[in-house]
C-alpha positions as CSV (number, residue, x, y, z in Angstrom):
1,X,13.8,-20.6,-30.1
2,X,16.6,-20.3,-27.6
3,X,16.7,-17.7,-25.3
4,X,18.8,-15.1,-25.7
5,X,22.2,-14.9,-23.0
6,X,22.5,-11.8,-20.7
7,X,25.8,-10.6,-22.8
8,X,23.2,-10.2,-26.1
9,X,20.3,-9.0,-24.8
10,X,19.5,-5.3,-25.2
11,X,20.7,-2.8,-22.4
12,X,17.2,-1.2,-21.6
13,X,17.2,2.5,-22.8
14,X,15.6,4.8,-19.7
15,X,14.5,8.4,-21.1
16,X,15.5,11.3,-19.4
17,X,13.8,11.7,-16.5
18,X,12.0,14.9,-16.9
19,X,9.2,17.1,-14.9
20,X,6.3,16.0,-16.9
21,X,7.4,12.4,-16.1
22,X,7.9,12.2,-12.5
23,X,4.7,14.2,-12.6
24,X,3.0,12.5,-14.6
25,X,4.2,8.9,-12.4
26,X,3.0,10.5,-8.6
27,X,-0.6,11.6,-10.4
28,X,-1.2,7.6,-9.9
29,X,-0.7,8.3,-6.2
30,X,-4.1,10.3,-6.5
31,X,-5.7,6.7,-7.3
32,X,-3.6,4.4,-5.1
33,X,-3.7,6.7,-2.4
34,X,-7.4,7.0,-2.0
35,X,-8.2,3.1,-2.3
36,X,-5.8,2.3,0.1
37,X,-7.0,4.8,2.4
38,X,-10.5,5.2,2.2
39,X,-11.9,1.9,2.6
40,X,-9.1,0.5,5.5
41,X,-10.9,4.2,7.3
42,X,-14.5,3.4,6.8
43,X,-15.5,0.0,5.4
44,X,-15.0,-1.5,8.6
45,X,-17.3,0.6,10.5
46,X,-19.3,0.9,7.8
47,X,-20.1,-2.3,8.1
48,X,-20.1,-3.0,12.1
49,X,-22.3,0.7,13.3
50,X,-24.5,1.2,10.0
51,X,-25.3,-2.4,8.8
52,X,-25.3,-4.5,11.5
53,X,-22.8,-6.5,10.8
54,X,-20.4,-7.8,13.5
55,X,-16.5,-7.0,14.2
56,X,-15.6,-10.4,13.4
57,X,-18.0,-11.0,10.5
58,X,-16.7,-8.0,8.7
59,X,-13.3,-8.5,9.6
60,X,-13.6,-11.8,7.9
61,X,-15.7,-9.7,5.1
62,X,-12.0,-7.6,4.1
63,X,-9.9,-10.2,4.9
64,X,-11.3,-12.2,2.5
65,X,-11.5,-9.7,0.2
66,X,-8.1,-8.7,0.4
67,X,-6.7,-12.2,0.2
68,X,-8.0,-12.4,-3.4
69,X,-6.0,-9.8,-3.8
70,X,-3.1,-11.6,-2.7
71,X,-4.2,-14.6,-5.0
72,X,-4.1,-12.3,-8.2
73,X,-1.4,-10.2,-7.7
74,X,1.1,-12.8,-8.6
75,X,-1.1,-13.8,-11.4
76,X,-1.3,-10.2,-12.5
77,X,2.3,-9.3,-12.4
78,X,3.2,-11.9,-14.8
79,X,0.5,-11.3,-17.0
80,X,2.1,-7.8,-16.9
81,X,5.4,-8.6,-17.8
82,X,4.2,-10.9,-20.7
83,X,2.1,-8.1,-22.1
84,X,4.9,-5.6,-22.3
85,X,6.7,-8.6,-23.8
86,X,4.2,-8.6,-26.8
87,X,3.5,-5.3,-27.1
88,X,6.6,-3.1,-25.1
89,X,3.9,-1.5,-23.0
90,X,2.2,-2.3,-19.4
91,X,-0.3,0.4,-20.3
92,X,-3.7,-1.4,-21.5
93,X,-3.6,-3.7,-18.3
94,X,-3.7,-0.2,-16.4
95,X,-6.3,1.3,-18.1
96,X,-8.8,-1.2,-17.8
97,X,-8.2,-1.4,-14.1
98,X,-8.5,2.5,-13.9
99,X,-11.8,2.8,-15.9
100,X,-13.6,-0.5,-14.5
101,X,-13.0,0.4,-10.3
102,X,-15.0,3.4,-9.7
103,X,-18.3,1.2,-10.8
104,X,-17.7,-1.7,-8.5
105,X,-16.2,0.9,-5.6
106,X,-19.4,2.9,-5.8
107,X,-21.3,-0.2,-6.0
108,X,-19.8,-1.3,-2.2
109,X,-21.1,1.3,-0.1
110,X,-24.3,1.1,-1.9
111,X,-25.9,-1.9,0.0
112,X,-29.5,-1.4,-0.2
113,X,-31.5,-0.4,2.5
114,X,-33.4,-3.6,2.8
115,X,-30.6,-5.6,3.0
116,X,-28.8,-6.5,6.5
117,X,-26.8,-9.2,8.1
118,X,-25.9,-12.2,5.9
119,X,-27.2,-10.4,2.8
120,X,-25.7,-7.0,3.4
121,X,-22.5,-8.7,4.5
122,X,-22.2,-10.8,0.7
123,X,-22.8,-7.9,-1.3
124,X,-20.2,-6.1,0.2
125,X,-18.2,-9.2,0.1
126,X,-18.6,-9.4,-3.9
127,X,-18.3,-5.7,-4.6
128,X,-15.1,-5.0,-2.8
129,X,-13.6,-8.0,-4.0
130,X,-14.0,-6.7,-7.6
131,X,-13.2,-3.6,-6.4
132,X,-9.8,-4.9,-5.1
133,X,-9.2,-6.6,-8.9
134,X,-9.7,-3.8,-10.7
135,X,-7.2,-2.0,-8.5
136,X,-4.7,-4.6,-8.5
137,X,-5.4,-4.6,-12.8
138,X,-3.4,-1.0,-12.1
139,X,-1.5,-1.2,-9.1
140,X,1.0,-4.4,-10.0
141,X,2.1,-2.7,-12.9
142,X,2.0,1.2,-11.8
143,X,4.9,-0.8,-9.0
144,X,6.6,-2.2,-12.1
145,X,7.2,1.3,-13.5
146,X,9.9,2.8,-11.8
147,X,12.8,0.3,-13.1
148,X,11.8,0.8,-16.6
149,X,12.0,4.8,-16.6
150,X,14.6,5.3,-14.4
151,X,18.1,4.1,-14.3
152,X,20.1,4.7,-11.5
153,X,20.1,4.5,-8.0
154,X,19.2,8.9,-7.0
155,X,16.8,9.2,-9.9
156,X,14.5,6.8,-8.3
157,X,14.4,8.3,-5.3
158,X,13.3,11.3,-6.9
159,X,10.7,9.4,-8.9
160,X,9.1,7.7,-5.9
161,X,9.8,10.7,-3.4
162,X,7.1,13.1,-5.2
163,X,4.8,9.9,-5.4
164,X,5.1,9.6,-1.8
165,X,3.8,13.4,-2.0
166,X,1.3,12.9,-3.9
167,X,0.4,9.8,-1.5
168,X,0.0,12.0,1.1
169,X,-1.8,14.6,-0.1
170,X,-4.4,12.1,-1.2
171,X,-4.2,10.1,2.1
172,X,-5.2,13.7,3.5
173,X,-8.4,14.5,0.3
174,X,-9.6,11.1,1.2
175,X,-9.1,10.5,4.8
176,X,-10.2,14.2,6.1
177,X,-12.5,14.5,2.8
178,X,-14.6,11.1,2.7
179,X,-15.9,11.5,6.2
180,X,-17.0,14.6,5.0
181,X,-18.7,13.9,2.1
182,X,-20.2,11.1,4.1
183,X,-21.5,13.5,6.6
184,X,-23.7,15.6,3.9
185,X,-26.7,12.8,3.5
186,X,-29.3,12.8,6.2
187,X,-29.4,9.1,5.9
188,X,-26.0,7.1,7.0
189,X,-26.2,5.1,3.8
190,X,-27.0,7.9,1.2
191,X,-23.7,9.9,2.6
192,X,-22.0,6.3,2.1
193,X,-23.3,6.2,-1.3
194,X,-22.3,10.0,-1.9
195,X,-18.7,9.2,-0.3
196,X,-18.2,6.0,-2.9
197,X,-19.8,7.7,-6.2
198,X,-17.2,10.8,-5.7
199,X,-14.2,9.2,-4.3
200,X,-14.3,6.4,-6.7
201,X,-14.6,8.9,-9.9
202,X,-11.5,10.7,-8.5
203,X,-9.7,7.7,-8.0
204,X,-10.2,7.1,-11.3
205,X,-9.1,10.0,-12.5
206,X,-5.9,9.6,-11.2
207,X,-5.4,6.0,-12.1
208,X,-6.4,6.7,-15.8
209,X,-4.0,9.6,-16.4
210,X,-0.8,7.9,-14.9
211,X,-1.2,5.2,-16.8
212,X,-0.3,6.9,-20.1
213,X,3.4,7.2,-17.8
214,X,3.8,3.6,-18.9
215,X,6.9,3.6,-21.6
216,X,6.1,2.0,-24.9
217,X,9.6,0.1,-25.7
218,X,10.3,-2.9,-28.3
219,X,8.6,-5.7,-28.1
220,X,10.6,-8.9,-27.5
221,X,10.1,-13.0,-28.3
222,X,11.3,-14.0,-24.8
223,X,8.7,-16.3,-23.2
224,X,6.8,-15.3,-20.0
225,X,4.7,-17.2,-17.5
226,X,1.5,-17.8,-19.9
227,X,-0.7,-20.4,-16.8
228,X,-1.2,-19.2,-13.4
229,X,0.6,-22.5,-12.0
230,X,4.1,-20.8,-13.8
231,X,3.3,-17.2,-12.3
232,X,3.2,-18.5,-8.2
233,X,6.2,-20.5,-9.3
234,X,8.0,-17.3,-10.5
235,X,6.9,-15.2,-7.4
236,X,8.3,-18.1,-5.1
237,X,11.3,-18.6,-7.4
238,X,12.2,-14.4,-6.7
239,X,11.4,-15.2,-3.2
240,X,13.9,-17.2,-2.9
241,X,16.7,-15.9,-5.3
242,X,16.8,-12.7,-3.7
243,X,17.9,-12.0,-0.1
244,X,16.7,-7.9,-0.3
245,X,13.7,-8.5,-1.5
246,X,12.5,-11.0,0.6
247,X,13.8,-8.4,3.7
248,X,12.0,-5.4,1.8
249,X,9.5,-7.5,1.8
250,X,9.3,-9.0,5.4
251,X,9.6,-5.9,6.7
252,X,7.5,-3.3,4.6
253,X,4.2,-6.2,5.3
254,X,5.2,-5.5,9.2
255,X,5.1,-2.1,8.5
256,X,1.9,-2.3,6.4
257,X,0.1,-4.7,9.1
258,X,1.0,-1.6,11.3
259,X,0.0,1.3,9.3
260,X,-3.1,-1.0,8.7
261,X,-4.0,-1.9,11.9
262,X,-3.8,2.2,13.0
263,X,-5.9,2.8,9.5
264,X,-8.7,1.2,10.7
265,X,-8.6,1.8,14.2
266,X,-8.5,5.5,13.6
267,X,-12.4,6.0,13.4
268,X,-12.8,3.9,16.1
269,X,-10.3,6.2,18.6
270,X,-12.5,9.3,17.5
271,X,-15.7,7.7,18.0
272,X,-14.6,5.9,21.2
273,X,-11.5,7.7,22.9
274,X,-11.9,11.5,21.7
275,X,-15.7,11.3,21.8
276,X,-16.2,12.8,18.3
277,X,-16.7,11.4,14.9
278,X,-15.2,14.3,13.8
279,X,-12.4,13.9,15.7
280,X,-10.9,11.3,12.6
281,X,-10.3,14.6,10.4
282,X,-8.0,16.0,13.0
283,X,-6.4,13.1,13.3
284,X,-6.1,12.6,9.5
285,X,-4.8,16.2,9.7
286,X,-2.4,15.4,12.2
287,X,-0.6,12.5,10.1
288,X,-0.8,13.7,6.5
289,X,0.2,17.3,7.1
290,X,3.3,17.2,8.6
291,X,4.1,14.1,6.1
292,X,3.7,16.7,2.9
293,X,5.9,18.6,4.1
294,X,8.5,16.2,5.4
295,X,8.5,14.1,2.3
296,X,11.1,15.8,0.5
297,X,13.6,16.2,3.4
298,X,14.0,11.9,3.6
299,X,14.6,12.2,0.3
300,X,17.4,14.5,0.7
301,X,18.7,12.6,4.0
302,X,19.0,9.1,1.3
303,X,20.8,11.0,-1.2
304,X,23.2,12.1,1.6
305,X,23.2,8.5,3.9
306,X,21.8,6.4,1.8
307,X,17.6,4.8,1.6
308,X,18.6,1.9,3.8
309,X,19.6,3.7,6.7
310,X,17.3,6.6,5.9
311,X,14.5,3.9,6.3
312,X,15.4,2.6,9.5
313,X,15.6,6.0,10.9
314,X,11.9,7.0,9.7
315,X,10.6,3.2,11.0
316,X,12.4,3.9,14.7
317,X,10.7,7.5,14.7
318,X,7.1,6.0,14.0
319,X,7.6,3.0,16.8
320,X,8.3,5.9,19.1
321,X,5.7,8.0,17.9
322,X,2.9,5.1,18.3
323,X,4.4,3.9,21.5
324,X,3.0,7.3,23.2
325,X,-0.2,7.2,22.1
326,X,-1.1,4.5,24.9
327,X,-1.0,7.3,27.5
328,X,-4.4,8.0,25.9
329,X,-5.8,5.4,27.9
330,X,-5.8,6.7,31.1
331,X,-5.8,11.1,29.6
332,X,-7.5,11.3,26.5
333,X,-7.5,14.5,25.2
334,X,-6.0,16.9,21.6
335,X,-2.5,16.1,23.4
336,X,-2.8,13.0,21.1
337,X,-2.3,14.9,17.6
338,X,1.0,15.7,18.5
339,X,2.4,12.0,18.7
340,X,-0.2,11.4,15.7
341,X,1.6,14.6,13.7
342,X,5.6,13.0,14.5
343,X,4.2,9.5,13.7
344,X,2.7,11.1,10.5
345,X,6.7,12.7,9.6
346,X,8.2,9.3,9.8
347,X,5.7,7.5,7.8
348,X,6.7,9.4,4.9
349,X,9.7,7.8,5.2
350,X,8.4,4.8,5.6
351,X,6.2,5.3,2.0
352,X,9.1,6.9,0.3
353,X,12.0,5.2,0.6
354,X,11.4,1.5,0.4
355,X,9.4,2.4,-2.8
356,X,12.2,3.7,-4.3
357,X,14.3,0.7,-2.8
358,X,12.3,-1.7,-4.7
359,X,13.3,-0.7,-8.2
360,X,16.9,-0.9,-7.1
361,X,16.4,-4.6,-5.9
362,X,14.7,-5.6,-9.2
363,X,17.2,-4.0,-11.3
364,X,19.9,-6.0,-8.8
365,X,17.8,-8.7,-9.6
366,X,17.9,-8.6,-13.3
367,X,21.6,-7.9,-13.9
368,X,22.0,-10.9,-11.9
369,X,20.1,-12.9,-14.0
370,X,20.3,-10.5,-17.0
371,X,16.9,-10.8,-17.6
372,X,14.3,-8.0,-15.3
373,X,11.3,-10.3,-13.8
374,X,9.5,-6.5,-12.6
375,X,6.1,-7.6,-13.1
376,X,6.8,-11.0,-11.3
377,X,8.8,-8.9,-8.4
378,X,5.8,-6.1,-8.3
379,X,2.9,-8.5,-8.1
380,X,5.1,-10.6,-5.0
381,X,5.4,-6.9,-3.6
382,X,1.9,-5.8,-4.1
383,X,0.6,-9.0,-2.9
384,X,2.4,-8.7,0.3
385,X,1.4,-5.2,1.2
386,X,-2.4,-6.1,0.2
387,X,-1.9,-9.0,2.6
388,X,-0.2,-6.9,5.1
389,X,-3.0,-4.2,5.2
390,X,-6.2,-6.7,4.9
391,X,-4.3,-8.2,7.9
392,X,-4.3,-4.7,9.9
393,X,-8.0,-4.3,10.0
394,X,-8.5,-8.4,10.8
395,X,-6.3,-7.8,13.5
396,X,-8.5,-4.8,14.6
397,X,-11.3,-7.0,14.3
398,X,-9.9,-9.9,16.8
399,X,-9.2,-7.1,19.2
400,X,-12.3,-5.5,19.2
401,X,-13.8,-9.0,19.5
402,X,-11.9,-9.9,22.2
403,X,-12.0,-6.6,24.4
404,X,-16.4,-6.6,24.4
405,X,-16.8,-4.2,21.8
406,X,-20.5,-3.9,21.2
407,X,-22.0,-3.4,17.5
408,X,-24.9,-1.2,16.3
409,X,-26.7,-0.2,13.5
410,X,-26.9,3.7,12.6
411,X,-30.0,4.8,14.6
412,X,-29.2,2.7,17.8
413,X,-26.7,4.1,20.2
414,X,-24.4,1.9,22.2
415,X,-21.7,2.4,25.0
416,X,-19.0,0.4,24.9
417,X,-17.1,-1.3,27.9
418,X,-14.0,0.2,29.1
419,X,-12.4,-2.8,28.0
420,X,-13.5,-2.2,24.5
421,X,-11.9,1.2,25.2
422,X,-8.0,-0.3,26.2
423,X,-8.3,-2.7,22.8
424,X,-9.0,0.3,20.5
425,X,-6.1,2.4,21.9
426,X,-3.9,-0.4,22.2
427,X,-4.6,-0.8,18.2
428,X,-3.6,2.5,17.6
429,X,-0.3,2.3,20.0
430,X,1.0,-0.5,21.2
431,X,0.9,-3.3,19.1
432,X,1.9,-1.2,16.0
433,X,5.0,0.0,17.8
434,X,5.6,-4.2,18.3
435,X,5.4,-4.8,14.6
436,X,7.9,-1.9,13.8
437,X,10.4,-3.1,15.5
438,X,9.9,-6.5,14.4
439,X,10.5,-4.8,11.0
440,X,13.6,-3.1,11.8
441,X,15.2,-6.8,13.1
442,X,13.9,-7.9,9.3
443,X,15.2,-4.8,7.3
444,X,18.9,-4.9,9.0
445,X,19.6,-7.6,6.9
446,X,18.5,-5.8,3.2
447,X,22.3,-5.3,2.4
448,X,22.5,-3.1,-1.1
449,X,23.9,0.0,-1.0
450,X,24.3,2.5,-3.8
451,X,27.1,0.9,-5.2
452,X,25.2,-2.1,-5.8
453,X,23.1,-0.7,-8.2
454,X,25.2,2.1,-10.1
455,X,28.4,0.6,-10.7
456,X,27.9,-2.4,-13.0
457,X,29.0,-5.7,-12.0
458,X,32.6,-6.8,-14.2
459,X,32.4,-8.8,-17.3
460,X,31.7,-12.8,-15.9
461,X,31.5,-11.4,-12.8
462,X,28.4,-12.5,-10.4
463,X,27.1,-9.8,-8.5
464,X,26.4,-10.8,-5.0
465,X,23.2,-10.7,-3.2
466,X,23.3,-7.5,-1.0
467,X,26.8,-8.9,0.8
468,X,26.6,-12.9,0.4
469,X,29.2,-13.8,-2.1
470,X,28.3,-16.1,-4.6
471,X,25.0,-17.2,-3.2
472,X,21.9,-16.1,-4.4
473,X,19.9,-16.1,-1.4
C-alpha cells in the first residue's frame, strides 16, 4: 500500500493542555527522577566501600550496564512508534516498564552476604542491567510525549518546566532520602536492601501513574521499523537529517557526562573532602532546593528570550558555579554549599529547557518530512543521555584509579592518599566546568527559534534546518 504524502496525512489534533495534564506528565518525573539519581549517588560506592569491589571493576560494572541501555533505546523508540501506529497509544510499553523495575531495582542492592568480588560484581551486573530495561521500557516513550500533547512552541515549555519541578523535587526525596533510609539498618547491606525495596516501589509509583498521560489517538497503516537492523538505521538516519538535534544532542550528553560525573562523585567529596557521610544530604540540599524554586523563573526568562538563549545562560552559570568548587582543595569547609546551591539554580535550566527544546526539534523534524519519527528521535535522545551519564561515573572511576584511591569493604576503614583527595574534587569541579563549555561551543549552533516551530512552513515550501537553506543537515 503506498504511503500516504505529507499534504494527505492527518494534521495531529493536541488536546487542550489542561492542569490535570501537565500534572499528570511531571508525576513521571517522580520515577525518572529517582533512577537517575539514586543509583549514579550510591551504586558506585556501593559497590567499591561495602562489597569489595574495585573503582575500576565497578566502573566497568555501570558502564556496561548503561551501554545496554544505549543498545535498546534505539530499539525501543521504534518499537514505540510502531505500537502507537497499531494501536494510537504508547501507553502498554510504559506500563510494563513501570510495573516490572521495582523487582529487578530491589533485587540490585540485594547482593547476598556471602557473595563478594567476581560474584557480587555479576549479580549486580545482571540486575541493574534489567533494571536499566525496564526503565528505558518507560523512559523512550515518556520523552516521546510532549510533541503529541502539545502543539506549539510556549505550551511545551510549560509542560516540561513543571516536569523539571517535579525532577527536582525527586532528585531532592531520593538523593537526601536514600542515604537516609540506607542509614536505618545496622548492617551496610540490610540499609541497602531497605533503600532499594522503598525507593524502587516509589519509583514505581510514579512511573505507573504518568503513563496513563499517554494520548490514545487513531491508529494508522503507515509502516514502522519492525527488525532492530531498521531501528539503528532510523536513529542514524535522524542523526544525520537534523542539524538541532544532533547539537541538542552533542551538547545535552556533555552536559549529562558533567552532571554525571558530579552525581557520582558527590558521596565521595562527603566521605573524603567534608569528612562526613552525612555531609551528601547537605549537599543534595544545596543543589535541589534552590533548583525548585528557580525552575519556574527559566521558564519565564524562555518565554521572554527564547529556550536557546535561556539555555546557554543556565549552562555558563553552572561552569562557573563548578569551576569554584576546586578551592575546596586546599579550604574544605560548608563554604562549598554555596557554589553547590548557584550550580544547583542553573541546572534547572539546564533540565528544563532543552527538554522542552526537543519536542520543538521533532515537530521541525516531522513537518519537514511530514511524517513525526518521536519514538525514533526519543530513543536517539535517551540513548545519548544514558550514555552520557554511565560515562560520568566511568570517568569517576578512571580518576579515582588513577589518583591512588584505596577500596574497602564496610567494616574496614581506609585513608586515602592526598592524591586520591585532588582527583575527587577535581570530579566535582574542574573537569565538569571543561565539558560545559565544550557544550556551549556545540549548542551555539542549534539554530531554531520560535518562529520555527509556530508559524507553519508555506505550501511547497521546505523548511530549513534551523538556518541552512535547503539542506537538511
Amino acid at each position: 500500500m503506498p504511503s500516504r504524502t505529507a499534504a494527505q496525512r492527518p494534521t495531529p489534533h493536541h488536546p487542550s493542555l489542561t492542569r490535570r495534564t501537565v500534572a499528570g506528565y511531571a508525576i513521571g518525573s517522580l520515577g525518572t527522577g529517582g533512577f537517575g539519581t539514586l543509583p549514579g549517588l550510591v551504586l558506585l560506592y556501593y559497590m567499591t566501600d561495602s562489597l569489595g569491589i574495585t573503582a575500576l571493576v565497578a566502573g566497568l560494572i555501570v558502564t556496561l550496564a548503561k551501554l545496554w541501555d544505549v543498545i535498546i533505546d534505539p530499539v525501543i523508540g521504534a518499537l514505540s512508534d510502531r505500537m502507537r501506529q497499531r494501536s494510537g497509544t504508547r501507553r502498554t510499553l510504559m506500563l510494563v516498564g513501570a510495573l516490572s523495575l521495582p523487582v529487578f531495582f530491589a533485587a540490585t542492592f540485594a547482593v547476598p552476604a556471602e557473595l563478594t568480588g567476581s560474584l557480587a560484581a555479576l549479580w549486580v551486573l545482571i540486575a541493574f542491567v534489567l533494571s536499566t530495561t525496564a526503565f528505558s521500557l518507560f523512559q523512550v516513550p515518556y520523552i516521546a510525549l510532549p510533541v503529541e500533547i502539545s502543539g506549539d512552541y510556549d505550551g511545551r515549555t510549560r509542560l516540561l518546566t513543571w516536569r523539571v519541578v517535579v525532577l527536582t523535587v525527586a532528585i531532592l526525596l531520593f538523593g537526601a532520602g536514600g542515604p537516609v533510609l540506607r542509614g536505618l539498618g545496622d548492617d551496610p547491606r540490610l540499609g541497602y536492601l531497605l533503600m532499594g525495596v522503598v525507593a524502587g516501589l516509589v519509583i514505581s509509583l510514579g512511573l505507573t501513574a504518568s503513563s496513563f498521560t499517554a494520548p490514545r489517538g487513531v491508529a494508522v497503516v503507515e509502516p514502522a521499523p519492525a527488525r532492530v537492523a531498521d531501528a539503528y538505521r532510523q536513529a542514524i538516519v535522524a542523526l544525520r537529517e537534523s542539524r538541532p538535534l544532533r547539537r541538542l544532542l552533542g551538547g545535552f550528553v556533555l552536559q549529562a557526562l558533567a552532571t554525571g560525573l558530579m552525581l557520582a562523585a558527590a558521596q565521595y567529596v562527603a566521605t573524603w573532602v567534608l569528612v562526613s557521610e552525612d555531609a551528601v544530604t547537605l549537599l543534595f540540599l544545596a543543589l535541589i532546593a534552590p533548583a525548585v524554586l528557580v525552575t519556574p523563573v527559566w521558564g519565564r526568562l524562555a518565554r521572554r528570550f527564547g529556550k536557546e538563549r535561556s539555555y546557554l545562560a543556565a549552562s555558563l552559570l553552572f561552569g562557573v558555579a563548578a569551576l569554584s568548587i576546586v578551592v575546596a582543595v586546599i579550604a574544605p569547609g560548608p563554604w562549598i554549599y554555596v557554589p553547590v546551591g548557584i550550580a544547583g539554580a542553573a541546572y534547572a535550566g539546564m533540565q528544563a529547557l532543552p527538554l522542552a527544546m526537543l519536542p520543538d526539534v521533532i515537530a521541525h523534524d516531522g513537518r519537514r518530512r511530514g511524517r513525526e519519527r518521536a519514538g525514533v528521535v526519543s530513543g536517539v535522545w535517551t540513548a545519548g543521555e544514558t550514555a552520557g551519564m554511565a560515562l560520568g561515573a566511568t570517568l569517576l572511576a578512571l580518576v579515582l584509579g588513577a589518583t591512588g584511591y584505596l577500596e574497602s569493604t564496610a567494616d574496614v576503614v581506609v585513608v586515602q592518599p592526598a592524591s586520591a583527595t585532588l582527583g575527587i574534587v577535581m570530579a566535582f569541579s574542574v573537569i565538569p566546568a571543561v565539558l560545559v563549555a565544550l557544550s556551549i561551543l556545540v549548542l551555539r549552533g542549534y539554530g531554531l527559534s520560535r518562529s520555527d516551530i509556530d508559524v507553519p512552513a508555506p505550501s511547497g515550501v521546505r523548511a530549513s534546518d534551523g538556518g541552512e537553506a535547503g539542506s537538511a543537515r
